[in-house]
N, C-alpha and C positions, 0 to 999 in steps of 0.2 A: 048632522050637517056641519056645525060647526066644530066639530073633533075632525071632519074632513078636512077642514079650511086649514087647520092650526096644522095638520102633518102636511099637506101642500106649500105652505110657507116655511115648515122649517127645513123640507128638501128642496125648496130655494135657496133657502139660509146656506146648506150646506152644499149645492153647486157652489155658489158666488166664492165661499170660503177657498174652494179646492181649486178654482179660476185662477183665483188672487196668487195661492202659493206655486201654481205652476208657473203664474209670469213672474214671482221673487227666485223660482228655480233657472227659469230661462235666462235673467242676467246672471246667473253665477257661474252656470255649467255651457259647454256649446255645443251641439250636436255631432254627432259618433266619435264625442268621448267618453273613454271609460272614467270613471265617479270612483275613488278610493282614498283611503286613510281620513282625516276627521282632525276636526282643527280645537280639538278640543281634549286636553291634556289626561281626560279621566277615557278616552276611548282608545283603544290599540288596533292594528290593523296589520296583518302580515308582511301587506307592502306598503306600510303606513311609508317611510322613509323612501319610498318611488313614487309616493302619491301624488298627485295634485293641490290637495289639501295635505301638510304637513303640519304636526302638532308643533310647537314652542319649544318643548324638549330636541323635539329632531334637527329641527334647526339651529337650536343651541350646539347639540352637538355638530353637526357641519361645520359650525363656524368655529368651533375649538379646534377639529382636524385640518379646517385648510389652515387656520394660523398657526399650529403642528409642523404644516408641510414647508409653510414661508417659510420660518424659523428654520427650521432646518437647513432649506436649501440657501438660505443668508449663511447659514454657520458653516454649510460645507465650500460654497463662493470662498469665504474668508479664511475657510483653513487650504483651500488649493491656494489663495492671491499670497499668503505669507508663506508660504512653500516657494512658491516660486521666487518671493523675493530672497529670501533667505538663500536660496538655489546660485541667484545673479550676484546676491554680494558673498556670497563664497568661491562662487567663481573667476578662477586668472582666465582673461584674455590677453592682456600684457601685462609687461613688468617693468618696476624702477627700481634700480638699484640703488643702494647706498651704503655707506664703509665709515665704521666706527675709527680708523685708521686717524693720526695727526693730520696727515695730509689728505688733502680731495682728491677722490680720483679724477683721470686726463676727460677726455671725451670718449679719445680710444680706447679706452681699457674699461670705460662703463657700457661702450655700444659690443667691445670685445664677451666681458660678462654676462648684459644679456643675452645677444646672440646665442653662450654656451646654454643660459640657462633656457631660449625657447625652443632650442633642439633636446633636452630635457625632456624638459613638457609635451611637446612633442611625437618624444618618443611613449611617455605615461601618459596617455589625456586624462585616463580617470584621476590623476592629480591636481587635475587641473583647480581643482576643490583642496583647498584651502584645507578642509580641516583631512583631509585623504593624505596629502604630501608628506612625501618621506628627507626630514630633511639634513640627515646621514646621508641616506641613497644621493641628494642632489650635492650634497658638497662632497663626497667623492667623485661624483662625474664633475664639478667643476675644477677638483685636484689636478685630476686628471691632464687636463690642458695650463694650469693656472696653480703650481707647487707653492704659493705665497698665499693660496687661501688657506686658513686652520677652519674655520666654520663656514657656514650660507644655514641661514632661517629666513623662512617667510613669515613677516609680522603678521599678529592675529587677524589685525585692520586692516578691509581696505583702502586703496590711496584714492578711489574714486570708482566708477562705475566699471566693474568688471578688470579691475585692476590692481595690483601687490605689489608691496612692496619687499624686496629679498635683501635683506641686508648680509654684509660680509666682511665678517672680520679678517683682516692681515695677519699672516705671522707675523712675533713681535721677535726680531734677530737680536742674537746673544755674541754671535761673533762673524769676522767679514773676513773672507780670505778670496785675494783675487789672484786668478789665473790668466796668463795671456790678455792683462789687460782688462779682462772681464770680473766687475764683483759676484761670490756666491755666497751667500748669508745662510748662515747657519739657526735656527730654533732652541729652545729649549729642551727640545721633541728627539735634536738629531734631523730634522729634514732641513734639507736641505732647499732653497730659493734662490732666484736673481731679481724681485721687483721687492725694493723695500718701502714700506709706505711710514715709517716709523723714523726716530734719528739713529745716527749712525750705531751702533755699538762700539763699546768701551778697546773692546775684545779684538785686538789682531791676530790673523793668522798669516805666519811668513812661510811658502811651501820650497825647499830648498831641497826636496826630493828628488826631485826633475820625475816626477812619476807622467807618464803619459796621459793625455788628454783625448777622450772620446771626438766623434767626429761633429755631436752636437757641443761639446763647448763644456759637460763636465766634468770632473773626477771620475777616474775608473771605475773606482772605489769609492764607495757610499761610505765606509763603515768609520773611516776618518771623521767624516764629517759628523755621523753619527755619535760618536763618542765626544769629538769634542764639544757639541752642543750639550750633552750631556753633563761631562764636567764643569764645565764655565756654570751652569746651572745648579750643581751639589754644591760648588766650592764657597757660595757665600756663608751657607749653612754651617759648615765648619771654619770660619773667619779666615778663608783663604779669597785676596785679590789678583785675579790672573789678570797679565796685563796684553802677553803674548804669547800665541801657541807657535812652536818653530817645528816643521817637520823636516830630521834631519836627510842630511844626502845618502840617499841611494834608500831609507829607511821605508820598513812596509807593516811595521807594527809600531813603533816607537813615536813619540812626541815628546819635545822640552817645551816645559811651561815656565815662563817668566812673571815672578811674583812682585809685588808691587810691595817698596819700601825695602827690596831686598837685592843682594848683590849677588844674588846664586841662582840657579834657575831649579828645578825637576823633572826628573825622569820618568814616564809615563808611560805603559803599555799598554794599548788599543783592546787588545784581547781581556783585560782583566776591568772589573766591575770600577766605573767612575766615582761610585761613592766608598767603595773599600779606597783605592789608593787616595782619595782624595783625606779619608780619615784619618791614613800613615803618614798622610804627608803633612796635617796639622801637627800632630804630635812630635813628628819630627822637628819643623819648624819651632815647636813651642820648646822642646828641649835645647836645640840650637841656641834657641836666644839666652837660655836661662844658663847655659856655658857659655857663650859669647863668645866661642870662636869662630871663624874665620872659615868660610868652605868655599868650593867651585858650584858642587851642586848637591843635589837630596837623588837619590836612587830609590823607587818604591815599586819596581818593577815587578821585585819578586814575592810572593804571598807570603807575607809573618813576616818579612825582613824588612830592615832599613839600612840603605848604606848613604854614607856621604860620603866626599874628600875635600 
């Protein structure tokens, strides 16, 4: 009888028990959900990581890959934001000119400039990038209109937001020879110009050819011009000071050069190398002086020879 009483009471015992943990299961879980993975780091579960219960581990990792994915997407933000900045300050929308030149330029001739240079651009947009621009290609197209620029670069810098600065150096002229009233300045180069931005040169040209004049206003004949830019340029090199180039009358090859401290001039032919005659013609002069006679002029026209009278 009493061995009946003691298993009646401990299958009490063990209803109440399994009571109890069904209502600790009923606040955990809620009805037709599915029950998966385990919150406890020593148990694995196939879909531990879709569970409901997720282990420490799994979580852990979650939160290492979404802070993975931030980082990232911060890093990839910040490499398009400097892209594109770097994109807007290499980029010309406009341009300001400016001229290493003594003098400043007018108004006209900087709105003339860039004008040339945004039809330029214009024409190349992919140029339009700063570190793309070819700046050869643009100062021959500004030659082109404007024979007094020798360079145009566009500074590395920009002058502001979307904006360059194109700076442009002048020819610097070696000698001036005018025509009908009009000056054309000659280079070191041989090109020839009419806007001088520099002081006068030393260097006259008297044209006494009466050679004809184009309908724009210059020399027929480049080659003139050419040559004497060239010499006035060799001749300091060999201690020769020209003071004036005279092209004789009717003359289509020839020039007299008037040397400075001297009472004779020289004769000069177009065709033949500026710094050969320019070398005969030192020597010349240095032997002259070391006889100390008396001439009209120095003849160097002809190759290997020197004559005077």
């Amino acid at each position: 009888m009493g061995k009946t009483l003691n298993q009646s009471s401990d299958r009490h015992d063990r209803v109440a028990r399994r009571q109890a943990q069904l209502r600790d299961e009923s606040r955990t879980f809620h009805r037709n959900s599915v029950i998966s993975g385990s919150r406890s780091s020593r148990v694995t579960s196939a879909v531990e990581s879709r569970g409901q219960l997720k282990s420490d581990r799994v979580v852990a990792h979650e939160l290492y890959y979404k802070k993975r994915r931030l980082q990232i997407s911060a890093i990839s933000a910040g490499v398009v934001m400097i892209t594109v900045l770097f994109a807007l300050y290499q980029f010309t929308l406009s341009v300001q000119i400016t001229s290493n030149a003594n003098e400043s330029l007018s108004s006209q001739r900087r709105n003339e400039y860039t004008d040339r240079t945004e039809a330029y651009l214009s024409m190349h947009p992919i140029e339009r990038f700063r570190l793309l621009l070819n700046n050869d290609s643009l100062t021959r197209h500004l030659q082109q209109a404007f024979p007094e620029v020798e360079t145009a670069n566009v500074e590395s810098g920009a002058s502001g937001f979307v904006r360059s600065t194109v700076q442009i150096t002048p020819r610097v002229p070696v000698a001036k020879w005018t025509i009908d009233g009009a000056p054309y300045y000659v280079d070191s180069k041989g090109v020839s110009f009419q806007q001088n931005d520099f002081n006068e040169p030393s260097v006259t040209v008297r044209d006494d050819s009466g050679l004809p004049v184009s309908a724009d206003g210059a020399v027929t004949t480049d080659q003139f011009m050419r040559y004497i830019g060239q010499l006035v340029s060799v001749s300091d090199s060999y201690g020769l000071s020209i003071q004036e180039v005279i092209i004789p009358e009717g003359a289509t090859r020839q020039i007299n050069a008037t040397l400075e401290g001297k009472s004779y001039y020289a004769k000069l032919l177009i065709d033949r190398g500026p710094a050969e005659q320019a070398e005969a013609l030192s020597k010349a002069v240095a032997f002259i002086d070391r006889q100390g006679e008396e001439v009209q002029y120095v003849d160097v026209r002809v190759s290997g020879r020197v004559f005077y009278r």
